[in-house]
Backbone and ligand atoms as CSV (ligand in chain L), in Angstrom:
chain,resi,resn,atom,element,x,y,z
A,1,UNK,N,N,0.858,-1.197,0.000
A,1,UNK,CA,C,0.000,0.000,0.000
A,1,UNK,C,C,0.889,1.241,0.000
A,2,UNK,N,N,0.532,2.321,-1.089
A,2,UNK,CA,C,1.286,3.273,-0.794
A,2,UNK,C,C,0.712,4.317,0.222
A,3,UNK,N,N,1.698,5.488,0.771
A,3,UNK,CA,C,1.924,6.143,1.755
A,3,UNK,C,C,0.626,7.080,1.684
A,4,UNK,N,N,0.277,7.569,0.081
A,4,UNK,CA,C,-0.797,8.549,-0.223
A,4,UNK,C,C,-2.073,7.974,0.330
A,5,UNK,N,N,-2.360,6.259,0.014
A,5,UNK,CA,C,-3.490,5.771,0.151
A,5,UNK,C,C,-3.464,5.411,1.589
A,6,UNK,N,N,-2.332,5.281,2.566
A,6,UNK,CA,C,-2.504,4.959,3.640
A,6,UNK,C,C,-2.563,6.270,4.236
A,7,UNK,N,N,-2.413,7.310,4.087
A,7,UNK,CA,C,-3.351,8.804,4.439
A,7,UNK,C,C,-4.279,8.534,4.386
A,8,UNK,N,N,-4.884,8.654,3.072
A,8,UNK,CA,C,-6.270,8.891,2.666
A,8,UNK,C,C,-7.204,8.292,3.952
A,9,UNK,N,N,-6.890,6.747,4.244
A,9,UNK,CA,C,-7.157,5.475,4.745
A,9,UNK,C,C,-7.011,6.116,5.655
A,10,UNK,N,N,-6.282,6.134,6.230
A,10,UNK,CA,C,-6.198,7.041,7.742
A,10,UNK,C,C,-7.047,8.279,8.431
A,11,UNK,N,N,-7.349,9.192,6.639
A,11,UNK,CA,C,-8.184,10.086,7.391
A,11,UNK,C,C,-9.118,9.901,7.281
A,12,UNK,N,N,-9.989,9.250,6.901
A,12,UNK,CA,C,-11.485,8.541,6.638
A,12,UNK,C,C,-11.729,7.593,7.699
A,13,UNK,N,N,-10.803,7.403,8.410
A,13,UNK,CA,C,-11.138,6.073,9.309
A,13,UNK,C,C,-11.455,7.061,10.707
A,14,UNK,N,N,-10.374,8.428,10.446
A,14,UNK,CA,C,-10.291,9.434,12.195
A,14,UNK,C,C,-11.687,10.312,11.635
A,15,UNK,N,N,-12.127,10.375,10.300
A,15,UNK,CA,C,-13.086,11.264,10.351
A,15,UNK,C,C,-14.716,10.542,10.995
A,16,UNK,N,N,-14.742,9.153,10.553
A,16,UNK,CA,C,-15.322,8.599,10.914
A,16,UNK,C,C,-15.474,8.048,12.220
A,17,UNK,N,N,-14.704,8.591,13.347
A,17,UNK,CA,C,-14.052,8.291,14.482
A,17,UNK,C,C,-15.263,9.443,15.050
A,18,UNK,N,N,-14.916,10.738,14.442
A,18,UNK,CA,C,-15.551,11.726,15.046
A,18,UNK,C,C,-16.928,11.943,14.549
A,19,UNK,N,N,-17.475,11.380,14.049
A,19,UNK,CA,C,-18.767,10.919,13.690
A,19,UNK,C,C,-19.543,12.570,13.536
A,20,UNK,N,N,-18.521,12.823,12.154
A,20,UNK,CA,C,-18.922,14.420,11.932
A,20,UNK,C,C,-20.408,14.845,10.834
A,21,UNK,N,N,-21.146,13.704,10.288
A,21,UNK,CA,C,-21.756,13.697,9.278
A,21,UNK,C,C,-22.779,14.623,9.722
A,22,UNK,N,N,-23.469,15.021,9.095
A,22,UNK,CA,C,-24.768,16.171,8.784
A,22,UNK,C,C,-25.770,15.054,9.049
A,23,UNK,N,N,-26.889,15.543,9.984
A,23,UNK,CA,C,-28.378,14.606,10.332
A,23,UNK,C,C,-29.027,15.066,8.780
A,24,UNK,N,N,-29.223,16.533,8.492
A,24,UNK,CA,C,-30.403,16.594,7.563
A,24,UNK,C,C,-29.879,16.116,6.301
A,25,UNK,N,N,-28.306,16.024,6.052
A,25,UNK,CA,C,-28.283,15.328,4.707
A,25,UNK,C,C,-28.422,13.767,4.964
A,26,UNK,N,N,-28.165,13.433,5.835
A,26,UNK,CA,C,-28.378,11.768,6.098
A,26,UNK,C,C,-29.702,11.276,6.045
A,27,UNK,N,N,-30.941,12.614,6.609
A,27,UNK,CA,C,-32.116,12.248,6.058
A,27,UNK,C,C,-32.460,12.036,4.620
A,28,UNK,N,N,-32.372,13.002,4.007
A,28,UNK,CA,C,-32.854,12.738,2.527
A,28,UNK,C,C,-32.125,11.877,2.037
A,29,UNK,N,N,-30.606,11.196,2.360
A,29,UNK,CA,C,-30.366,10.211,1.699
A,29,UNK,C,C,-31.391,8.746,2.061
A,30,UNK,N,N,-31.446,8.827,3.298
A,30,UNK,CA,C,-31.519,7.513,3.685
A,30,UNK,C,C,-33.178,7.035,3.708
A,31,UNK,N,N,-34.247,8.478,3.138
A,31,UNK,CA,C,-35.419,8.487,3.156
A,31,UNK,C,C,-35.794,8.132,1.767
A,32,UNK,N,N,-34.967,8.293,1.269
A,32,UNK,CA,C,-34.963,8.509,-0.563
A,32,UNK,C,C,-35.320,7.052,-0.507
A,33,UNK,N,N,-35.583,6.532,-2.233
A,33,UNK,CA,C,-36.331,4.961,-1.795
A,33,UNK,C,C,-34.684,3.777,-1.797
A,34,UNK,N,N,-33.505,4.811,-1.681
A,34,UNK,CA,C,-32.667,3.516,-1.276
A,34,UNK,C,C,-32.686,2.804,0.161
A,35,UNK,N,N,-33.445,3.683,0.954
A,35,UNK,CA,C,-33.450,3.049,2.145
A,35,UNK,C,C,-34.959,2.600,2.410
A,36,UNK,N,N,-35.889,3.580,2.554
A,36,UNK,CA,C,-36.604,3.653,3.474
A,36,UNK,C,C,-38.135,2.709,2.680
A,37,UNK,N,N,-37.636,2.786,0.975
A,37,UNK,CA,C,-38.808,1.944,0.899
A,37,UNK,C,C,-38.909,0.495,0.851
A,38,UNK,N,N,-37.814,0.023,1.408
A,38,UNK,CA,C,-38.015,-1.394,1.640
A,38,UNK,C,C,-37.804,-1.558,3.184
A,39,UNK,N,N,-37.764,-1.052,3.906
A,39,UNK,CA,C,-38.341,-1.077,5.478
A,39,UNK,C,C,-39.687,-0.879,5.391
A,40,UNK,N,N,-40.292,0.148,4.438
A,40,UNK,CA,C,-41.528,0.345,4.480
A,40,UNK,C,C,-42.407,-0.813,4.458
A,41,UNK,N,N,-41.784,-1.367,3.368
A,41,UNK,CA,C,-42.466,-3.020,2.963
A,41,UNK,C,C,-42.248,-3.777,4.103
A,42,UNK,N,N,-41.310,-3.861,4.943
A,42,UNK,CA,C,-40.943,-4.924,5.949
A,42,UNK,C,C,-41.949,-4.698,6.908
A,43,UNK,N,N,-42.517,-3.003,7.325
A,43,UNK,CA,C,-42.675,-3.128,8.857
A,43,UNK,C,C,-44.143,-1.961,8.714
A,44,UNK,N,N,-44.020,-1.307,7.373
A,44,UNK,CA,C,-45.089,-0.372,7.085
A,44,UNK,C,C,-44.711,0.893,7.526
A,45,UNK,N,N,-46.099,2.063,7.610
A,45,UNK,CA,C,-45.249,3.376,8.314
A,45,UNK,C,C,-44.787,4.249,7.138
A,46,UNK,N,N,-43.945,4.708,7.731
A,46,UNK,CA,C,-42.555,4.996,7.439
A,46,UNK,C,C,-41.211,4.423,6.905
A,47,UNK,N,N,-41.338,3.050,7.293
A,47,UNK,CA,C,-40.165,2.449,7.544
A,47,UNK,C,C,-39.426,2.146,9.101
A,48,UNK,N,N,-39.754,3.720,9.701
A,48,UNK,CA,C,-38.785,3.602,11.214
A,48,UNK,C,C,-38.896,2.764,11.866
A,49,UNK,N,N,-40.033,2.080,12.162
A,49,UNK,CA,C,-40.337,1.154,13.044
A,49,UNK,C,C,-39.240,0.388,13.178
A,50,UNK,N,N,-38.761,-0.220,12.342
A,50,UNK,CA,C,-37.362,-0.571,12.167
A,50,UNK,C,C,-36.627,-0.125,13.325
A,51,UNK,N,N,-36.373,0.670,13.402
A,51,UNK,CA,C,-35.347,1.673,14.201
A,51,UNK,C,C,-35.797,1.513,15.680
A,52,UNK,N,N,-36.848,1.387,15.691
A,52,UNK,CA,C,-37.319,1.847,16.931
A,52,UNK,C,C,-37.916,0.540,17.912
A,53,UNK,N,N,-37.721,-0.258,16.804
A,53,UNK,CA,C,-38.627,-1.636,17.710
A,53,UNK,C,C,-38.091,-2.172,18.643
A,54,UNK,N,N,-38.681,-2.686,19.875
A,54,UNK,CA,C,-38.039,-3.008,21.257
A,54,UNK,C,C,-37.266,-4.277,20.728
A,55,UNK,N,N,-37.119,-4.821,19.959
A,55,UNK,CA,C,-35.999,-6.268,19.794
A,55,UNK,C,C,-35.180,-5.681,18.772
A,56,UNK,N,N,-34.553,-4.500,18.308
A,56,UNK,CA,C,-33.844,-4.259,17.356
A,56,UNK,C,C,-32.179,-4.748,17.661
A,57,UNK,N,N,-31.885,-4.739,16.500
A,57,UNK,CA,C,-30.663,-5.381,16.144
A,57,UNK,C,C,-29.141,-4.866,17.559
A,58,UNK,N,N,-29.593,-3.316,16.864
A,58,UNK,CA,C,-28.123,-2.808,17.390
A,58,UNK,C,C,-28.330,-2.106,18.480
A,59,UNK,N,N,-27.185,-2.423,19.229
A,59,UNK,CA,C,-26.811,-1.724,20.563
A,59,UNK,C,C,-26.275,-0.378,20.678
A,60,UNK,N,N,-25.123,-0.265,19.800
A,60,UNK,CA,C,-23.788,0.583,19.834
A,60,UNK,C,C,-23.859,1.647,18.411
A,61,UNK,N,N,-23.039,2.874,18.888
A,61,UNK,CA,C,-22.826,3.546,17.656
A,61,UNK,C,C,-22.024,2.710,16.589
A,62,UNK,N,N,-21.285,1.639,17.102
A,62,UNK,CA,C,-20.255,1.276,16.226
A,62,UNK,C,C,-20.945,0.184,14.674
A,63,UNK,N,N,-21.834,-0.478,15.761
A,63,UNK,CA,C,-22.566,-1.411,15.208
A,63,UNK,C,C,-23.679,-0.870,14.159
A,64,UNK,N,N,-24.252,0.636,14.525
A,64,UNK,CA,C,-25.173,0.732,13.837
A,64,UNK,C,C,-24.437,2.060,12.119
A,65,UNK,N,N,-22.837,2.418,12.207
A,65,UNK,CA,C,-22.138,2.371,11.689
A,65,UNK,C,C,-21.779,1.504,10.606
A,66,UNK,N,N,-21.681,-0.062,11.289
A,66,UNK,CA,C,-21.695,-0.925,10.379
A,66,UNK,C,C,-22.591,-1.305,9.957
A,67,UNK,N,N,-23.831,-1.271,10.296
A,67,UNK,CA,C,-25.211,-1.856,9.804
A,67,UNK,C,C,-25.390,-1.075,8.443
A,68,UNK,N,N,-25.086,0.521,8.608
A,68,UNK,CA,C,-25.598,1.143,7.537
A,68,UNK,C,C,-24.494,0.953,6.507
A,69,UNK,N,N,-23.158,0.548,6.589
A,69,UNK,CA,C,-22.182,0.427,5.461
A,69,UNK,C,C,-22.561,-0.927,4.826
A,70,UNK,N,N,-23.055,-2.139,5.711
A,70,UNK,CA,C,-23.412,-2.887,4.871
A,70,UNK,C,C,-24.328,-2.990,4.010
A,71,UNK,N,N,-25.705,-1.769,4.282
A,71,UNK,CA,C,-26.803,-2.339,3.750
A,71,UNK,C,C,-26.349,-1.116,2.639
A,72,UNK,N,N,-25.525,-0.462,2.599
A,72,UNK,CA,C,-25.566,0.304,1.601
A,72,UNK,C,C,-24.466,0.149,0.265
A,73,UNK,N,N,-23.572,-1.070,1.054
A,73,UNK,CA,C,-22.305,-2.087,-0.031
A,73,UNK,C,C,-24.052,-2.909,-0.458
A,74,UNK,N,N,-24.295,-2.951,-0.309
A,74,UNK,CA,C,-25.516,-4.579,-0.646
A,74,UNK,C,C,-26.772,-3.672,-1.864
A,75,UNK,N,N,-26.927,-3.144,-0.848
A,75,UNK,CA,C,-27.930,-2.088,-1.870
A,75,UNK,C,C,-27.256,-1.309,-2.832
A,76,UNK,N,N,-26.084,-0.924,-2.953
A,76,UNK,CA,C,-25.412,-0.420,-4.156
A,76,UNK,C,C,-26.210,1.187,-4.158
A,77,UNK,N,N,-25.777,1.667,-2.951
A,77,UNK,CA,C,-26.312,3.428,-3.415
A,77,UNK,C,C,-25.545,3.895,-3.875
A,78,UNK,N,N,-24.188,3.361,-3.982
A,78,UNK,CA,C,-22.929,4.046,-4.460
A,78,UNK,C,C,-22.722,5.232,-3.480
A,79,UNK,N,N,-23.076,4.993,-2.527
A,79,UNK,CA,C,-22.458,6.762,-1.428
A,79,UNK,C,C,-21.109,6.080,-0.981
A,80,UNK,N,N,-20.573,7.301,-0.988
A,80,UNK,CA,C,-19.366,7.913,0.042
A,80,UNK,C,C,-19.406,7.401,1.136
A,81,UNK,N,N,-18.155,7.069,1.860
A,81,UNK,CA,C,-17.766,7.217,3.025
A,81,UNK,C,C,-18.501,8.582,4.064
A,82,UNK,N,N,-18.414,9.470,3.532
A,82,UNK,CA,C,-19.130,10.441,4.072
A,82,UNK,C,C,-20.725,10.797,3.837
A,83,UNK,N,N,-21.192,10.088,3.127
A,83,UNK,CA,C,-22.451,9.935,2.569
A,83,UNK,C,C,-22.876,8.863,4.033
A,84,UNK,N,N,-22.562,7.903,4.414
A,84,UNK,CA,C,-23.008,6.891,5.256
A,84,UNK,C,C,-22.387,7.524,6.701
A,85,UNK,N,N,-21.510,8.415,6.628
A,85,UNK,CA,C,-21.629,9.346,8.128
A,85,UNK,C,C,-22.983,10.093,7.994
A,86,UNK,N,N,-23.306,10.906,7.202
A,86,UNK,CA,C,-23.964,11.654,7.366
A,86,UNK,C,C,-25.356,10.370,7.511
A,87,UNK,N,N,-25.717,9.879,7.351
A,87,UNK,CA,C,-26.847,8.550,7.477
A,87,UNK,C,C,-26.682,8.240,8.676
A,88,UNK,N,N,-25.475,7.978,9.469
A,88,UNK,CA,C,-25.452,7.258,10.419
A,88,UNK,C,C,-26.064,8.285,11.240
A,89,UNK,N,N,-24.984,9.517,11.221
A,89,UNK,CA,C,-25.738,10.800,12.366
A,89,UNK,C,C,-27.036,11.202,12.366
A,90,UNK,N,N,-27.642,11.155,11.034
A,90,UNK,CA,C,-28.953,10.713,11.268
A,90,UNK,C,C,-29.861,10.040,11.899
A,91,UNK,N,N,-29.929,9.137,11.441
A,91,UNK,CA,C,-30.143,7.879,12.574
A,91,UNK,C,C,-30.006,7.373,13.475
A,92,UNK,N,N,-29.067,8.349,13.711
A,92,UNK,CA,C,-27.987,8.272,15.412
A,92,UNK,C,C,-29.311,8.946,16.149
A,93,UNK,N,N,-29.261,10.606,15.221
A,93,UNK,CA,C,-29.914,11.859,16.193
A,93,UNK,C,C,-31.335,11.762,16.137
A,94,UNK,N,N,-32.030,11.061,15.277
A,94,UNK,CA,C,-33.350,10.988,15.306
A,94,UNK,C,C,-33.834,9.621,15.675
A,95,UNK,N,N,-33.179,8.778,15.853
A,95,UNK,CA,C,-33.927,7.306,16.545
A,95,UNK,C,C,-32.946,6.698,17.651
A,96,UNK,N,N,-31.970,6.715,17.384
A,96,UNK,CA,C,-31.079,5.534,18.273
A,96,UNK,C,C,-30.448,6.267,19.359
A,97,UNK,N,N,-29.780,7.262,19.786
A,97,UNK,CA,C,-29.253,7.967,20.420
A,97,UNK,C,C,-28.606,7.786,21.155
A,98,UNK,N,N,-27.473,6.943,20.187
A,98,UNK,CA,C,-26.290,6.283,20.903
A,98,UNK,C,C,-25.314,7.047,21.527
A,99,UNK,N,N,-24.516,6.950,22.732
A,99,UNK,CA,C,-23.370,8.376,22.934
A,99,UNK,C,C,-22.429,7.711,22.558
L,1,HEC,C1,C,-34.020,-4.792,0.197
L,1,HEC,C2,C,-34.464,-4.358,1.511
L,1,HEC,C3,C,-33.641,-3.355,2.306
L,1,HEC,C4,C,-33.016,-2.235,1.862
L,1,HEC,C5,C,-32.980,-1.664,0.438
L,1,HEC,C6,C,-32.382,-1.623,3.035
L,1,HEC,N1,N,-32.622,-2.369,4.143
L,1,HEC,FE1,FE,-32.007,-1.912,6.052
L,1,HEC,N2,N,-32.837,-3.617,6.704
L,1,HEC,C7,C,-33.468,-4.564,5.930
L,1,HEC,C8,C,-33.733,-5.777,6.721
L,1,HEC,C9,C,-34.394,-7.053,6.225
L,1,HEC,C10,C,-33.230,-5.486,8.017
L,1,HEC,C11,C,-33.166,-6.414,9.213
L,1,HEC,C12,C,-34.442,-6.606,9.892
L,1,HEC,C13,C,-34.241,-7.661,10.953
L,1,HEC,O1,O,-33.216,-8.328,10.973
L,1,HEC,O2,O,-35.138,-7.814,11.767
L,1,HEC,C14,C,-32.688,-4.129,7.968
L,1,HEC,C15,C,-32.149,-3.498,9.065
L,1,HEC,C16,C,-31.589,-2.240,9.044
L,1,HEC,C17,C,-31.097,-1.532,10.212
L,1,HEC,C18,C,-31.096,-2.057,11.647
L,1,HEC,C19,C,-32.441,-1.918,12.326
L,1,HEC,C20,C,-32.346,-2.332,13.771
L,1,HEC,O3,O,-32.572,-3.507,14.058
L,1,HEC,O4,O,-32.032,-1.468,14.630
L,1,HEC,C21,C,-30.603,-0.348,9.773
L,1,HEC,C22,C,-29.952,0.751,10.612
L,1,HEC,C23,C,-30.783,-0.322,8.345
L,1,HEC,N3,N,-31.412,-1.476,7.922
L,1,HEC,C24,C,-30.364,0.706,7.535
L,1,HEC,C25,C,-30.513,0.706,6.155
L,1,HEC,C26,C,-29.982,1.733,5.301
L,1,HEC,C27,C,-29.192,2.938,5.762
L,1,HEC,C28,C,-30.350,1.415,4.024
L,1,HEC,C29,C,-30.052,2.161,2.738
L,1,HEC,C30,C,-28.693,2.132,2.310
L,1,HEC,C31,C,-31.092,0.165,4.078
L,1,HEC,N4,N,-31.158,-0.228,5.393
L,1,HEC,C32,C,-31.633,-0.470,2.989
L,1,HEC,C33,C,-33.813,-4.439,4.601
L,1,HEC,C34,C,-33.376,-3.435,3.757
């Protein structure tokens, strides 16, 4: 690996450390129908229910970090690294409210 990409790598990993993403752009991404209309189908609503249901998945900021990088490698939204901060802080600040 070169030195440039192990920057890069480095600063994407500390930016994501500080969990700097924007809530209102993480909304419209994650409301748009790459996310929210197939929760819709799962649970109805909105979708949130998801989020909010007393047996849900995740515990931790870290986990729900990874929840959204996977479903969004799987779903192919093609976002950014910073595209899925800003999702996470979303979802952080309006349902989960992990510290
Ligand atoms: C094709 C359907 C589908 C799409 C598209 C989808 N999800 Fe999901 N999502 C699911 C299913 C199924 C679960 C797991 C439900 C379970 O295990 O009970 C889930 C769970 C989750 C959870 C965890 C909920 C909990 O238990 O707390 C999060 C967060 C989440 N999805 C985020 C996203 C994001 C962000 C996107 C958009 C990139 C997305 N999902 C796109 C089907 C989908």
């Amino acid at each position: 690996m070169n030195a440039r990409i192990l920057i890069l790598l480095t600063a994407t990993l500390a930016g994501g450390a500080a969990w700097a993403g924007d809530p209102a752009v993480g909304e419209k991404l994650a409301t748009a129908k790459n996310c929210a209309a197939c929760h819709q189908r799962l649970v109805g609503g909105d979708g949130s229910k998801l989020y909010t249901r007393a047996d849900r998945k995740l515990k931790t900021l870290a986990q729900l970090a990874s929840q959204v990088h996977f479903c969004s490698t799987q779903f192919k939204t093609g976002w950014l690294p910073e595209d899925e901060e800003h999702v996470v802080a979303w979802l952080n600040h309006r349902y989960y409210q992990f510290k």
